[in-house]
ZAMARGU-4260 file (C-alpha; in steps of 0.2 Angstrom, whole numbers, plus 5000, padded with zeros to 4 digits):
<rodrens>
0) 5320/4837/4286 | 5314/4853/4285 | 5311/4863/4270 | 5322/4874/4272 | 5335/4863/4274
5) 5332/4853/4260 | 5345/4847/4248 | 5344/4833/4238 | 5363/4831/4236 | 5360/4826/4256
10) 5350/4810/4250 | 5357/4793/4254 | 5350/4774/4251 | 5354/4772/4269 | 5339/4787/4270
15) 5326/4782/4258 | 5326/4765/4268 | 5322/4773/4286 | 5312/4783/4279 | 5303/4771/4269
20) 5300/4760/4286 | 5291/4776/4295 | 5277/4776/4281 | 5261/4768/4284 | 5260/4750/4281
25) 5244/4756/4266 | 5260/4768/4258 | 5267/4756/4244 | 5274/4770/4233 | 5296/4766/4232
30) 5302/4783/4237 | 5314/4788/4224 | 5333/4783/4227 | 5349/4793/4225 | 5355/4778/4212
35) 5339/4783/4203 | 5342/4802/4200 | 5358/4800/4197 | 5358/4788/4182 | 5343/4802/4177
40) 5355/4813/4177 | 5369/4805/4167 | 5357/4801/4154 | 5351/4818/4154 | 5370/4823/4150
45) 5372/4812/4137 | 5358/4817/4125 | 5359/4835/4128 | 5378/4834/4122 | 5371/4828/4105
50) 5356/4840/4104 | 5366/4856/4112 | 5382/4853/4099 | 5376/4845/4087 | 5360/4849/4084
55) 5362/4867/4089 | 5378/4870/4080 | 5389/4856/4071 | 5374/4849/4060 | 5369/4867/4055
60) 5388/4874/4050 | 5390/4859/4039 | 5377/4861/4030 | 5376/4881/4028 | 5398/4877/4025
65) 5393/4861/4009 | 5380/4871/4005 | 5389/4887/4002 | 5404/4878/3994 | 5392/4870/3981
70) 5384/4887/3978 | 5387/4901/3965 | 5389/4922/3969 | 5373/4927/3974 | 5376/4944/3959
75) 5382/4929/3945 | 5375/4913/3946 | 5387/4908/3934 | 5401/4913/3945 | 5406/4896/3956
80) 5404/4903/3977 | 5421/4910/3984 | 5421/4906/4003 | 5438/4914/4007 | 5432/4931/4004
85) 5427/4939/4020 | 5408/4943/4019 | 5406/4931/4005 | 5387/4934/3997 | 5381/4916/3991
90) 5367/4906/3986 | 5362/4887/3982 | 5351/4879/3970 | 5337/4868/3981 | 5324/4862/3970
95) 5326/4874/3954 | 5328/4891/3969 | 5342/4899/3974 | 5343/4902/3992 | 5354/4907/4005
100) 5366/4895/4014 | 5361/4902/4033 | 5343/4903/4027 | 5343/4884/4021 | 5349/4880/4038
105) 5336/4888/4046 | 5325/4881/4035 | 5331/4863/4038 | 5329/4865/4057 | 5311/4871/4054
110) 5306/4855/4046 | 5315/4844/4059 | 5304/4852/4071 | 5290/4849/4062 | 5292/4830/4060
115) 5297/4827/4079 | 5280/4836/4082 | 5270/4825/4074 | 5280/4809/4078 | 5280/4814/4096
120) 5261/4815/4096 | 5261/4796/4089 | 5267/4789/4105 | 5268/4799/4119 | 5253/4795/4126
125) 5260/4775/4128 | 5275/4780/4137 | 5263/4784/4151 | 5258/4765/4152 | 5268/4751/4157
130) 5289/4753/4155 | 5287/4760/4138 | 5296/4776/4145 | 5312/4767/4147 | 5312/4756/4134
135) 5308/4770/4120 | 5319/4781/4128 | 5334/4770/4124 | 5326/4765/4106 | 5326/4782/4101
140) 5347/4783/4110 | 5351/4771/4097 | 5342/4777/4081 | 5348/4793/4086 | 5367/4788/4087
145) 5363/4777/4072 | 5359/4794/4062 | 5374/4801/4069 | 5386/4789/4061 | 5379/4792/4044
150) 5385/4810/4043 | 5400/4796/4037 | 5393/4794/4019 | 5394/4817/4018 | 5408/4815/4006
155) 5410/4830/3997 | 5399/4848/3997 | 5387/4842/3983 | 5384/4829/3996 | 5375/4842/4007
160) 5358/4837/4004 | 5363/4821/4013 | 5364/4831/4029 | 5350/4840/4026 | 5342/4823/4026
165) 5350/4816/4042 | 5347/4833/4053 | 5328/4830/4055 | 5332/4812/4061 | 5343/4816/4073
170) 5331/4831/4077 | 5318/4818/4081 | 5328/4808/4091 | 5334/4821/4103 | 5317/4829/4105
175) 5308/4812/4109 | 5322/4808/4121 | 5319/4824/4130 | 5299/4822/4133 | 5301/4806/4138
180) 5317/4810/4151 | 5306/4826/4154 | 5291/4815/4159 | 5300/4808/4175 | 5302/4826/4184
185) 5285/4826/4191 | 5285/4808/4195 | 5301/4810/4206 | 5296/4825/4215 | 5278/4815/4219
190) 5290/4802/4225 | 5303/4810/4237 | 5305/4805/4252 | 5303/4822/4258 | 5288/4821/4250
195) 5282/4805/4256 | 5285/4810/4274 | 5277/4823/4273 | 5261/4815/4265 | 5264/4802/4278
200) 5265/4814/4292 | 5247/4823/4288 | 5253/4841/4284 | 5245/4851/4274 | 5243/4852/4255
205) 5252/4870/4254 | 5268/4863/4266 | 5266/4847/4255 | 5266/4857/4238 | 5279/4869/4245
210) 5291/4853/4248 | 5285/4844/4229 | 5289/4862/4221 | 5306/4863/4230 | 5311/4845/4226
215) 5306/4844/4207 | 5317/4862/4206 | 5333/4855/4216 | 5332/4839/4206 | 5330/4849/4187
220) 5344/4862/4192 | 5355/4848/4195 | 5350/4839/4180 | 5354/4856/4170 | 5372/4857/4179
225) 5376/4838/4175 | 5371/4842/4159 | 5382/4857/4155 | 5395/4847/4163 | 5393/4831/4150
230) 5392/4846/4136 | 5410/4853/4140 | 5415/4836/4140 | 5409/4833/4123 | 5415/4850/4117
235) 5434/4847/4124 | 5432/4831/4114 | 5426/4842/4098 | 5439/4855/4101 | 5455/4842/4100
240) 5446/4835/4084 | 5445/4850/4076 | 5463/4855/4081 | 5470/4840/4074 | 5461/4838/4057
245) 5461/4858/4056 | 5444/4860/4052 | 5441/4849/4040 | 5424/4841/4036 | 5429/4825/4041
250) 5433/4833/4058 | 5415/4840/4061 | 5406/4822/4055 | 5419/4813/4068 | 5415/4824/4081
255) 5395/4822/4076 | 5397/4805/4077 | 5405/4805/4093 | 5390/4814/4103 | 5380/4801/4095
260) 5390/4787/4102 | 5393/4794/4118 | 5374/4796/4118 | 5371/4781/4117 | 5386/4773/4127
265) 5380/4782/4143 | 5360/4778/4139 | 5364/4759/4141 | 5378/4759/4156 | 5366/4769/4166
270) 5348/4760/4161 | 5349/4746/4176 | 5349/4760/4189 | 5335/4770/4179 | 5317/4766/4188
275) 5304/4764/4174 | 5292/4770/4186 | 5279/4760/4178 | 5262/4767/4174 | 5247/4754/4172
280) 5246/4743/4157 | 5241/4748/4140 | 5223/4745/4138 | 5222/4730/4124 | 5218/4730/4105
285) 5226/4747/4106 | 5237/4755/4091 | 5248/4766/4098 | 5244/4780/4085 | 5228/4779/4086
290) 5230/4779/4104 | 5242/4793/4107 | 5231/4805/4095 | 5214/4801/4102 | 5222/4804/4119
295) 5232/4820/4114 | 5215/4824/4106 | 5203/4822/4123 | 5217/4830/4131 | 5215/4845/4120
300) 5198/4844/4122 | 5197/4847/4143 | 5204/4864/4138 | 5190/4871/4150 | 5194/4860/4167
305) 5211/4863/4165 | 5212/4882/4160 | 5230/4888/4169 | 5240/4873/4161 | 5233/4880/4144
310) 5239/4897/4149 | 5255/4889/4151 | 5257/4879/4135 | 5252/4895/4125 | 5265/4902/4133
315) 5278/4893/4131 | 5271/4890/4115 | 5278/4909/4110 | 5292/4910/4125 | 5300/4895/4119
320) 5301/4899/4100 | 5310/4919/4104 | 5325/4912/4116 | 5327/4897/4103 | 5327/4909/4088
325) 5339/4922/4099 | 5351/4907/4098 | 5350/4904/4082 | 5352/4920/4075 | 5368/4922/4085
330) 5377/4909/4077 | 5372/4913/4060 | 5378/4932/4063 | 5393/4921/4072 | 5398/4911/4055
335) 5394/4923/4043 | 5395/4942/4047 | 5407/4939/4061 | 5419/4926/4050 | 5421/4913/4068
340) 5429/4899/4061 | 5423/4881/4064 | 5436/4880/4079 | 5432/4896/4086 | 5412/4892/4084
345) 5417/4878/4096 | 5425/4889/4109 | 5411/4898/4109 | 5397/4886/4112 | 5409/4878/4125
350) 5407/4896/4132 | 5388/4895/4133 | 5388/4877/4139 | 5401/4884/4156 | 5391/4900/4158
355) 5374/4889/4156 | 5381/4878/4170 | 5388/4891/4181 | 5369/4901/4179 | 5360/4886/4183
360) 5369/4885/4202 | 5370/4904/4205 | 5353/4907/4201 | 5348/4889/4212 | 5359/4897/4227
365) 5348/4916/4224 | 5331/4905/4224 | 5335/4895/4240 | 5341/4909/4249 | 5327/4922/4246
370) 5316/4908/4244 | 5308/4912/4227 | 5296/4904/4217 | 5297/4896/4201 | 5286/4910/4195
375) 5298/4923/4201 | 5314/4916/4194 | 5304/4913/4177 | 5300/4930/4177 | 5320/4937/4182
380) 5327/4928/4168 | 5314/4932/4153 | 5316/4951/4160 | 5335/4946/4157 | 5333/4941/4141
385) 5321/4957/4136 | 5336/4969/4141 | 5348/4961/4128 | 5336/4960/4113 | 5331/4979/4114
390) 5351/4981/4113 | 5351/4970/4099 | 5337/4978/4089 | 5341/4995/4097 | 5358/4999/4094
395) 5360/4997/4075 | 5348/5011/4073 | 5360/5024/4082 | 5379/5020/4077 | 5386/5007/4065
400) 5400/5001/4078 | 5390/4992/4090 | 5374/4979/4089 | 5383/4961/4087 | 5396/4970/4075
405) 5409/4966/4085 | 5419/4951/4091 | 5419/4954/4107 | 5402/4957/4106 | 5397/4939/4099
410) 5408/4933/4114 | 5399/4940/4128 | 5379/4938/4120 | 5383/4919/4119 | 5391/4920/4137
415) 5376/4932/4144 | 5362/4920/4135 | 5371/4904/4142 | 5369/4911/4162 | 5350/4914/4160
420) 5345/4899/4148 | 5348/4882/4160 | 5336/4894/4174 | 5325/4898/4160 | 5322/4880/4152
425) 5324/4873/4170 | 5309/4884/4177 | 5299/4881/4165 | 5299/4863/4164 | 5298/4865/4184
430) 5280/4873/4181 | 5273/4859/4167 | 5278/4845/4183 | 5269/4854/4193 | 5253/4857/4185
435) 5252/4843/4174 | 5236/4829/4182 | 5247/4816/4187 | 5246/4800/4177 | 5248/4809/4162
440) 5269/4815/4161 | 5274/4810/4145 | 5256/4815/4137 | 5260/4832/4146 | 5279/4835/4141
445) 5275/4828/4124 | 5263/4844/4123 | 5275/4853/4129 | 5287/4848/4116 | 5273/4852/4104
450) 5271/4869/4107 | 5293/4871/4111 | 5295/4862/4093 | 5278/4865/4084 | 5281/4885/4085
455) 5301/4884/4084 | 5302/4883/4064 | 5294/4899/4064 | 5308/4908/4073 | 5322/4903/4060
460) 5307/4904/4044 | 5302/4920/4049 | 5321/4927/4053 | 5326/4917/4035 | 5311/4927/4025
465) 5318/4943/4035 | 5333/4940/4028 | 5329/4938/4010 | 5320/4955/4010 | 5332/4966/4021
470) 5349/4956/4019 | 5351/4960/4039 | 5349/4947/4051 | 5351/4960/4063 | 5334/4964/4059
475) 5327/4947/4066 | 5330/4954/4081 | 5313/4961/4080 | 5302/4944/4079 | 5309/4938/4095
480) 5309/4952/4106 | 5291/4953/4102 | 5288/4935/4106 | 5296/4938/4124 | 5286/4950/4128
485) 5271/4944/4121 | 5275/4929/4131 | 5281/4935/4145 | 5263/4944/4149 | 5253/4928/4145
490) 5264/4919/4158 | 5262/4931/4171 | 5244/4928/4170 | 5245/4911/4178 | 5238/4907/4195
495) 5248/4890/4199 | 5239/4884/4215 | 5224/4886/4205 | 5231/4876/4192 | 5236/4862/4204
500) 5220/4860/4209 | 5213/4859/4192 | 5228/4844/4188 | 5222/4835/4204 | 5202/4836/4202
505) 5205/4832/4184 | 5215/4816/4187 | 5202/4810/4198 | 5187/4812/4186 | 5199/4804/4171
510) 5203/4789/4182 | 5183/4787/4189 | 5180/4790/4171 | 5190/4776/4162 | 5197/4767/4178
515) 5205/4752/4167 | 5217/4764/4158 | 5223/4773/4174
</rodrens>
């Protein structure tokens, strides 16, 4: 198949199996199987239902809505917190300080990301070895829905700290479940059998790299698709939930309980057709905490043989925290300024989720057909994202009628965000495949959930702490457009066919180097 022809939707059993009998008899590697990548995409769909609506939205109103009910006026803090009044101005006691509802939120989502940092770094470095990959992957599905169904025992408002407690669980779980789904990208695109001929076939490593780039790209835009797709699902399910228990509490811990189940539900019917890829064993007398640390640590440690991939991490490091904060700060602005409802906060992320799967396939169809790399469409969509915030910081400092001040306006930003962010997340993920040393995926994408999650409670702590002093989260417009473009530079700096020679020569010294664990 030629690569400009390649299309991964085209992939048939029936194919890998011819293809398979024209390699070499030495070739042993199982070219990956459309079963395969399909049952990685389903699970894909199921945890990024729980972490895109629940995580993102329905956790965080439930608390900022308890938290304000349980509150007092922010000018009298004898006065019990009004909710009805439009605009209302409220704070809550938390540990003997009153702060604001959206701020705590924020605040709770800062520590979730802290704790799925340093729980991550505890065992990534084991998924690479043997079938841990899968089998943690659906550990974590199960803990996650576990949390889920606890949102049960939020009775009352004064009951809000109860979420506050559950959110970093189910923070953990969806993060975990990410890096390790992440982790198989490279893998596959090593193992296509596009790929595999071409190895097979003795071309070169540019037409080789070409095809492994172009693989790893096709399958994670049609993971992004299939994972908007299982979101609108989830949020159809939501919206009828919320319809017919009118907004109640008990209608948003039903639907968060749902995504958690359906999480779950999907995780086990798919895990049969979901290759482990096995790496090779776990060397013995190991703890897995020491292990993963050590590792992470040595890892760290070759910053100088592996230069480009740290260019990256910084990065993304920066990037990752800006478009997450943007985000964040809409739907506080949403819920509090712009007086959305729970229902219409639904509709609203449902928006996102279409336009995030309608981007993901327009901007696949612009990169096939003008051939870009994943470089350039990186670089398309962050410039995107630029043109927005300088609107959004701009704008309020010339007329009081525009800058998120509108409906309308909080409609279209979470539509324009939801077209650029599945190219954007997807492109970059693209990237850390390719210049990860191979061997070493979940170690890799664990970092990479380290510097997504180990920088993104500073977004909502610093836009919470801007908040508190100008009482305008208009204003926190500022910290993430500063990220972008801070970012965006540092990313343009990377040379990726120098970084994928650094990945491979450093694979080959790790394994000549410790040949027992590799």
């Amino acid at each position: 198949m030629s690569t400009d022809k390649f299309n991964l939707a085209n992939i048939s059993d029936t194919d890998v199996v011819s293809r398979e009998e024209k390699q070499t008899p030495q070739q042993t590697v199982q070219p990956l199987k459309r079963t395969e990548v399909w049952a990685w995409y389903i699970q894909g769909s199921t945890y990024c239902g729980y972490g895109w609506i629940s995580a993102f939205m329905l956790v965080p109103v439930l608390i900022q809505d308890m938290a304000s009910k349980y509150g007092v006026e922010a000018s009298n803090h004898s006065i019990p917190c009004d909710t009805t009044v439009a605009g209302f101005k409220c704070v809550t006691n938390v540990f003997g300080h009153y702060v604001d509802p959206g701020a705590f939120s924020l605040y709770i989502s800062s520590l979730g990301s802290i704790l799925s940092f340093f729980v991550s770094l505890s065992i990534s470095a084991v998924a690479d070895h043997g079938s841990y990959r899968k089998s943690l992957l659906i550990t974590f599905s199960a803990v996650g829905c576990l949390a889920c169904l606890l949102f049960f025992t939020v009775q009352s408002p004064k009951h809000y700290w109860i979420a506050a407690v559950l959110s970093p669980i189910g923070w953990i779980c969806y993060n975990i479940c990410s890096v390790f789904a992440h982790s198989f990208l490279p893998v596959y695109g090593r193992v296509h059998p596009d790929v595999l001929a071409a190895v097979a076939r003795g071309e070169s490593k540019s037409v080789v790299r070409k095809l492994e780039e172009q693989a790893i790209n096709d399958i994670s835009s049609f993971g992004f698709t299939f994972a908007n797709v299982g979101t609108i699902l989830i949020y159809g399910v939501c919206i009828g939930l919320t319809i017919l228990m009118h907004g109640s509490y008990m209608s948003l811990e039903i639907a968060i309980a749902f995504t958690g189940v359906w999480w779950l539900m999907w995780i086990v019917i798919v895990a049969p057709w979901l290759d482990p890829r096995p790496g090779p064993p776990m060397p013995k007398g190991q703890n897995w905490v020491v292990y993963s640390w050590k590792k992470t640590f040595k890892t760290v440690a070759a910053v100088r043989k592996l230069p480009e991939i740290f260019k990256f991490i910084l990065a993304w490091f920066i990037l990752s925290d800006g478009i997450n904060t943007i985000t964040a700060i809409l739907f506080v602005i949403l819920y509090r300024d712009l007086a959305f409802s729970h229902l219409t906060s639904l509709y609203v992320s449902a928006l996102l989720a279409f336009t995030a799967g309608v981007g993901s396939h327009v901007f696949m169809m612009i990169r096939r057909t003008w051939k870009l790399s994943t470089m350039t469409m990186n670089m398309i969509c962050l410039a995107l994202y630029i043109v927005e915030l300088v609107y959004l910081v701009g704008a309020p400092y010339f007329t009081t009628s525009f800058g998120l001040r509108n409906v309308w306006e909080g409609w279209f930003f979470m539509g324009y965000n939801g077209f650029i962010i599945s190219t954007f997340f997807g492109s970059c993920r693209v990237m850390l495949s390719e210049l990860c040393p191979p061997g070493d995926e979940s170690e890799w994408f664990s970092l990479y959930l380290l510097a997504d999650k180990g920088s993104s409670w500073v977004g909502p702590f610093i836009s919470g702490a801007i908040f508190t002093v100008t009482g305008d989260y208009r204003r926190a417009f500022w910290f993430p457009l500063a990220l972008t473009v801070v970012g965006t530079g540092l990313l343009g700096m990377i040379n990726m066919d120098r970084g994928k020679d650094q990945a491979q020569k450093f694979a080959h010294e790790r394994d000549a180097a410790s040949p027992q664990e590799h």
